[in-house]
N, C-alpha and C positions, 0 to 999 in steps of 0.2 A: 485410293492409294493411302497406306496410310502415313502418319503425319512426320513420324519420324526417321524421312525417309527422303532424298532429292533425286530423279531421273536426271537424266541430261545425255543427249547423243553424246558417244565416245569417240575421241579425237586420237593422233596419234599419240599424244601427251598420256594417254593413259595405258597405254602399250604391255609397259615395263609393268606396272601394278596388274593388269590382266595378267600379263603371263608369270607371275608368281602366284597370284590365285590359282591359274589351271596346274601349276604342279602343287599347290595343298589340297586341291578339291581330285583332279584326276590325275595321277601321279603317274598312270604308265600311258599315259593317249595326251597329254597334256599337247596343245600346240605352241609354236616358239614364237620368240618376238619376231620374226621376219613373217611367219604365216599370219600374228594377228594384224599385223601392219599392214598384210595384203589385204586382208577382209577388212577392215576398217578402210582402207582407200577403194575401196573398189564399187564402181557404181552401181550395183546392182545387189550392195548387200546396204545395211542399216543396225549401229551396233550403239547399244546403252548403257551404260553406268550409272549404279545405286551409288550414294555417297549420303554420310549422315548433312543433314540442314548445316548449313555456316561453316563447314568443314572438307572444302572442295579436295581430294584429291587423297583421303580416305575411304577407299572401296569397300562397299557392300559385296555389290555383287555386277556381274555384267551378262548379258545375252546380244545376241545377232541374228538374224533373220538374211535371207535371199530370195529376192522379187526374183521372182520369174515367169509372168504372166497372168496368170488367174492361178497360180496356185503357187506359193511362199512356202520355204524350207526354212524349218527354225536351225540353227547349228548348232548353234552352244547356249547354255543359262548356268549359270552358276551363282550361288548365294554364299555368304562367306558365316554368315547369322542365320539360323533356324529361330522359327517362330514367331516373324519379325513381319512376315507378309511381303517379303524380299522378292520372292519368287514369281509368289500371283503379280504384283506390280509389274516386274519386268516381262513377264508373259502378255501381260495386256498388251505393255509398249507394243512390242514387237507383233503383234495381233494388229492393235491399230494402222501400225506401220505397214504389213502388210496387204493390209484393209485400203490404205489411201498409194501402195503401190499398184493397186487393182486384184488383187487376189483374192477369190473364192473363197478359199479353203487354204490351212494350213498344214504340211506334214512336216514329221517329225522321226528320227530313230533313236530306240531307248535303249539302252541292255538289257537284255532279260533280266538278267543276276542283279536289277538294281529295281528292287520293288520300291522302294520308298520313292522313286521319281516314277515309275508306272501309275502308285496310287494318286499323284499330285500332278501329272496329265488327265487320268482317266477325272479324277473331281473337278478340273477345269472343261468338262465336256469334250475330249480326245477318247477316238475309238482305237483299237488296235484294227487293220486290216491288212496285215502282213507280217513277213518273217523276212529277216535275209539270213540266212545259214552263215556262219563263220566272219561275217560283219566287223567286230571286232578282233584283235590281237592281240592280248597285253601279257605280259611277263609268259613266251609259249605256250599262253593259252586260248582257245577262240572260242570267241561267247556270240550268239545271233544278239543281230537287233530285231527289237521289235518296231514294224512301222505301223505308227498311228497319226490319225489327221481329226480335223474337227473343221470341219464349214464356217465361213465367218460373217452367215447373212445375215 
């Protein structure tokens, strides 16, 4: 991980700072503060917060993951800093995380239309081995996801 950088599970306290990230990162799928408060309380999900060293409660970035047996669904990652190793960090977490929920394997769904996070799945060892047709929504448009997973033996 690197050094300029603190995890830490996300509490409700960090709610309001997530949900103004997802409308700068994802503007038309963004979820609101009632949905990430569900997913941060909810026992079967596990959600992270980047924040610089000494500076709690300025956001990097966050991600979540859902145990769900031998096989974990990541939901959301979002980084607010490129090239900062935001990403891979919080991917690990949530890998770990999944890891000591008991889960196999992790999957995931991407947007087609969004290669720059295809390429930064596939280089963390994520295959694509699906489609869902019409998956997303956004501004009357509908774009598939792509589903990809990666094994986490």
């Amino acid at each position: 991980m690197p050094e300029q950088i603190t995890l830490r599970q996300a509490t409700l306290e960090d709610v309001e700072a997530i949900a103004f990230a997802e409308l700068e990162l994802f503007p038309g799928e963004a979820w609101t503060v009632f949905q990430l408060a569900e997913e941060i309380e909810h026992p079967d999900r596990r959600y992270v917060v980047a924040e610089e060293p000494g500076r709690a409660g300025e956001l990097l970035g966050y991600a979540g993951v859902m145990l769900a047996g031998d096989t974990a669904d990541l939901h959301t990652i979002g980084s607010l800093q490129e090239h900062r190793g935001i990403g891979q960090a919080l991917l690990g977490w949530c890998e770990q995380a999944a890891r000591a929920g008991g889960a196999e394997r992790i999957l995931l769904e991407v947007r087609e239309d969004n290669g720059r996070a295809r390429a930064f799945y596939r280089r963390a060892g994520y295959q694509e081995i699906g489609r869902r047709r019409g998956y997303y929504r956004i501004r009357g448009r509908s774009i598939d996801a792509l589903v990809m997973q990666r094994e986490l033996s």
